[in-house]
Structure formats: structure tokens, C-alpha cells
N, C-alpha and C positions, 0 to 999 in steps of 0.2 A: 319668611320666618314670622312677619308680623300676622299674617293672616292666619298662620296656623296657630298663632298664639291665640287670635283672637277664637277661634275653632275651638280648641281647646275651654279656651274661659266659657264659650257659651255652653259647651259639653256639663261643664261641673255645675254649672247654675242651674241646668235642665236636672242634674240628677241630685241635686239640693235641693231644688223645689218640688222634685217626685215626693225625697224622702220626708220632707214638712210635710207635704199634703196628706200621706199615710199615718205618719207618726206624731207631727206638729213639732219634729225634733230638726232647729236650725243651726244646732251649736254644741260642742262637750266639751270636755277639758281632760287631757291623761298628763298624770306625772313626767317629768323632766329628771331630775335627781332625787326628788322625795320618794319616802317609801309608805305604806300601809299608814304607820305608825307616826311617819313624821304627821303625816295628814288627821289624824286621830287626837294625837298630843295637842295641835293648836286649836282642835274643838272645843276639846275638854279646859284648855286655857282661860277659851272667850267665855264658855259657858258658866267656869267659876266665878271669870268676873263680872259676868253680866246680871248675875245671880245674886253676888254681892254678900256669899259668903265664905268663911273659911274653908280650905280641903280636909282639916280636923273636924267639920262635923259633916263630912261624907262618912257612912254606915255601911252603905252598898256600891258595886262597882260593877257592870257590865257592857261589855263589846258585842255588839253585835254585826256582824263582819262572818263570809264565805270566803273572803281572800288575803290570809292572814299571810305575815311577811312569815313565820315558822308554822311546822306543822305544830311545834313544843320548844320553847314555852308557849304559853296562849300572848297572843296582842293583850289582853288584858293585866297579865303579871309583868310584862315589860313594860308597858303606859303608868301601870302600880307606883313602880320603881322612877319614873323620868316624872311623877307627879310627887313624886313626896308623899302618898298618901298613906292614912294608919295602915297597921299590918294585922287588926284585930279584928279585918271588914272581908268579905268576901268578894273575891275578884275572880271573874270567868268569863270564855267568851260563849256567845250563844249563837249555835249556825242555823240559822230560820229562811236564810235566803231573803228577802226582800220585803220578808215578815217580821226580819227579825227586832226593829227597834219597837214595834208596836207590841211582839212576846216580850222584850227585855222589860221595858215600863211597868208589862200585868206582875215580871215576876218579880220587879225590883221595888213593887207597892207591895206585894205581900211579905216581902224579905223585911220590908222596913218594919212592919208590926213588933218582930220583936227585935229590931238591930241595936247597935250601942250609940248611933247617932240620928239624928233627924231625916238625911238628907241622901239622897243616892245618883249619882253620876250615872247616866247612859248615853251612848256614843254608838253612832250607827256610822260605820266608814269602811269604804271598798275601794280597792286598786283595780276596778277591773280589767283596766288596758294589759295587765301582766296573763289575764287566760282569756284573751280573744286570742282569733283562727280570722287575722284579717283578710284572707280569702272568702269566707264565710258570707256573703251580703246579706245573709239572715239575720248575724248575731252582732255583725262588727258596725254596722254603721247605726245600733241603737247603746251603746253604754258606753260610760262616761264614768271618770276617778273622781272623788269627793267624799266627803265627811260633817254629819253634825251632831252635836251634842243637846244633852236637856240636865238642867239639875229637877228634880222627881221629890215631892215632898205628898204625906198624906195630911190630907185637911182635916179637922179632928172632926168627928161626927158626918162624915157623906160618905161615899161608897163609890166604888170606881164601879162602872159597868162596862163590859167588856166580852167579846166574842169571839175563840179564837178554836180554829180546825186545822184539819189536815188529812190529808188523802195520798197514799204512796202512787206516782205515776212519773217514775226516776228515768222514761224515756221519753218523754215530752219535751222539758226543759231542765237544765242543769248541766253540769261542770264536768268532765271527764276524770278518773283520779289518775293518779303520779304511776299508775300502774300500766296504765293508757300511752305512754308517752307525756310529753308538756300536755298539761290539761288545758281545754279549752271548753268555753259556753255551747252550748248547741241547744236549738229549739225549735218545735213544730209553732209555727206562730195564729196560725187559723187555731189549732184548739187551745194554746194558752188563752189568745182571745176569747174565745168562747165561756173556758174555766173562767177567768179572769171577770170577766164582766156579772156570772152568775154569784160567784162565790163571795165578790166582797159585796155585791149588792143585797146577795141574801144576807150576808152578817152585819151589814150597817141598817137592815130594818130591822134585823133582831136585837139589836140592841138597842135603837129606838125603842122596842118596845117592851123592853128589859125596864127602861129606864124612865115611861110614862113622859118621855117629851116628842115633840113631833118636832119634825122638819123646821118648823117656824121659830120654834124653840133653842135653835140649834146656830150659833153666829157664824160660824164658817164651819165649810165641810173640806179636809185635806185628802183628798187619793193617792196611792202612791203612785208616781209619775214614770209608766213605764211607756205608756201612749196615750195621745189626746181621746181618741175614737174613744178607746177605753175609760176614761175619766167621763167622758160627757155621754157615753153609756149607760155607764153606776151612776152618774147623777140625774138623768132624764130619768132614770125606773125609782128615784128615790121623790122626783120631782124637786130638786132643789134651785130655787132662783139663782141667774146666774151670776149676781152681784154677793153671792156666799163660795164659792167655789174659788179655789184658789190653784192654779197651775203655774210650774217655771219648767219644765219641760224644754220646754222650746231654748234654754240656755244653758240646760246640763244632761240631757239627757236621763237616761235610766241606770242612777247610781243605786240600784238595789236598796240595802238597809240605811243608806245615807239621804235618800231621795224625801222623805217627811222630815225627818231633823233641819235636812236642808230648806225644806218650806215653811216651816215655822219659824227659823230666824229672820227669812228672810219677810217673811211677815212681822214681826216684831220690830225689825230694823224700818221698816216703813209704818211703822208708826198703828199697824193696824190691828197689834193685841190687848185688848186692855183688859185691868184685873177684876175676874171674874165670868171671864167670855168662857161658853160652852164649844169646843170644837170637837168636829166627828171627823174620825181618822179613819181610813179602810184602806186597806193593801192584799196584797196576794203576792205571792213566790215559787219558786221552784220547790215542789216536795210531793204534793203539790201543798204550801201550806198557808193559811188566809187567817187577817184577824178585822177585828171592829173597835173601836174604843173611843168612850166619849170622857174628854177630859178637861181642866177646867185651869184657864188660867191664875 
């Protein structure tokens, strides 16, 4: 019995160290008894208080989230509700797949221009452990459940620059619907890579030069963390040193729209954002759909 234990342990370490090697992914987290929501609600928590101020002057509200606990209500009019927040502010959820906290911010800066308050909540959180096909070793041994938040203010006088696409190719990558049976993730992974590596690299130099700063200019660069290959990818074609790149991959996996939320607090909690840093964000998603945005502490 011991031997075969020991067979076994070295089995799972050979096919843990495969899967690192491929994806640079050593580790996830999936829910226990929380749900979407629970997971969203303590973002938005930390992020009010870390923000340091009231949920009366939140103006805007957006979720961006593909695996909402209901089809209807939205995650967002229930978070609304378990947040106390005004009822005079617009609340919705935005499905962009793994695009979508970097859509939610372009569109929660333009909401703000004429809102009733300063300030706009955005929360990027996925349950995705509820639509994997753990048969699947395509889909199931790369994502991971998690959630983070941002509070979103415009600075008076500067300009957000930002670059954001999208190309229909709904058999690639993506979610099966409720029509399908239980819905699950499915992906061709050679050409998301492919997409993936052109599309956010094309948009993070366009908005460099959108925005008349280069590379140097630039204090950290965030990708979304769907695989390392990918990240040091999009950063080797952008040329960015590697003491600006910032990855946690390797401890959560590919939480979709949650996976940058989740890297800038996690930077912030180590001490490494200070105010005024210029950070470049680029992601890509299932739609196929891709953004770029440089944004400023």
C-alpha cells in the first residue's frame, strides 16, 4: 500500500510540474460554500475601505463577471442591495469574458463625466469552478474562482487612454449555454494563444502610442493572467524589463475578469503602488474580445 502511495504522489507531482511548465500555473482556489456573490461582496467591502471612502459617493456600479449566480437579477442589482448603495447610480453587469474589468473601468470613466457622485465601484469576480467539464484537461486544470475590486475616480484635467476590440470567433473559446445541457468552458488552446499573444500586444502598443509615453515611461505593466508563455510573450514584443511585469498566475490560476483586480491589490498590498504610478493593463477573452489601458494611480 505504501509503495503505491508513494506511485501515485510521484504521479501527481510529474503532472503538476507538466502543467507549471506549460502554463506557469502551480495552484487555484474554487469555492466551498460561497457563491459568485459572496466572493464579489467582500471585494467590494475591502475595496471601499481601502479607498477610504463613503458608498454614498459611489455614482457608478459595474460587475464584470460571465458566471453570474442568476441569469436575472444581474450580480450587480443584488451586490446593490447587500451594499447599501444609492438607488440613483446605475448598476449592471458587463459580460466581456476576461476583458471585462478592463471594458468596465473605460465605461465606468465615461459614466462618471456626468454621474451624481465622484466615485464608481468596479468588481471583476468569477465562480468558474461551477462551468468546468473536469474531464476536459484543456479547460479544467487552467481556472480558478476569485474576485477583485477597484474604486475608479476621474482626475480633473488628464484623459484616460485606452484600446479596446473585439472579433466574433464563438468556437474557439467560451461557455456552452443552459440550452447545451450544464454549461461548460471549452477551448482550442494553440489558437487562443496565438489571438491572445497578437491582440493584447497589438493594443498595448497602440495605446502607447495613443498616449505619447513609451515603455520607460510606464512603472508596471499588468496582463491578464491566463498563461505565463503568454504574458512573457506580450512583454518580450512590447520589450518591457522584467523587474516592471508583474504575474500571480502561478497561485490562482485564470480567474477571467477577476485575474487584474486581483493583481493590483495584490500589488498594492506589497507595498509596490505608489501615487501617481502609470500602469499598462492588457487582457484578451473569449468573444474573441481584447482591451489596453493605461491608468494612473
Amino acid at each position: 500500500i505504501r509503495l503505491q502511495r508513494i506511485k501515485e504522489t510521484q504521479h501527481i507531482n510529474n503532472v503538476v510540474n507538466v502543467i507549471s511548465s506549460k502554463t506557469g500555473i502551480k495552484q487555484r482556489h474554487f469555492c466551498e460554500d460561497e457563491t459568485n456573490v459572496d466572493l464579489a461582496l467582500e471585494a467590494a467591502k475591502k475595496a471601499i475601505e481601502g479607498a477610504g471612502i463613503d458608498k454614498s459617493e459611489i455614482g457608478v456600479f459595474i460587475v464584470a463577471t460571465f458566471t453570474p449566480d442568476y441569469a436575472c437579477p444581474s450580480m450587480s442589482c443584488i451586490l446593490h442591495e447587500q451594499l447599501g448603495l444609492r438607488t440613483d447610480i446605475p448598476s449592471f453587469d458587463l459580460g466581456a469574458a476576461c476583458s471585462g474589468f478592463v471594458y468596465s473601468i473605460r465605461i465606468a470613466a465615461s459614466l462618471l463625466e456626468t454621474a451624481s457622485a465622484p466615485y464608481a465601484l468596479v468588481i471583476g469576480t468569477e465562480q468558474i469552478s461551477t462551468r468546468l467539464d473536469m474531464t476536459d484537461r484543456n479547460t479544467c486544470i487552467l481556472f480558478g474562482d476569485g474576485a477583485g475590486a477597484a474604486i475608479v475616480r476621474l482626475k480633473p484635467e488628464t484623459e484616460l487612454f485606452s484600446v479596446l476590440g473585439s472579433e466574433g470567433m464563438k468556437d474557439v473559446l467560451g461557455c456552452t449555454g443552459q440550452n447545451m445541457g450544464k454549461p461548460y468552458i471549452f477551448m482550442d488552446g494553440q489558437r487562443v494563444f496565438k489571438n491572445a499573444v497578437k491582440r493584447m500586444g497589438d493594443a498595448a502598443k497602440d495605446v502607447l502610442e495613443m498616449s505619447g509615453l513609451t515603455i520607460n515611461e510606464i512603472d508596471y505593466v499588468v496582463c491578464h493572467q491566463a498563461n505565463e508563455r503568454i504574458i512573457d510573450s506580450v512583454c518580450k514584443k512590447l520589450e518591457v524589463p522584467e523587474e516592471k511585469i508583474f504575474k500571480n498566475i502561478s497561485k490562482y490560476g485564470n480567474t477571467s475578469a477577476a485575474t487584474i483586480p486581483i493583481a493590483l491589490d495584490e500589488m498594492n498590498e506589497a507595498g509596490m503602488l505608489k501615487e501617481g504610478q502609470k500602469i499598462l493593463l492588457a487582457t484578451f477573452g473569449a468573444g474573441f474580445t481584447w482591451a489596453s489601458m493605461i491608468i494612473e494611480t
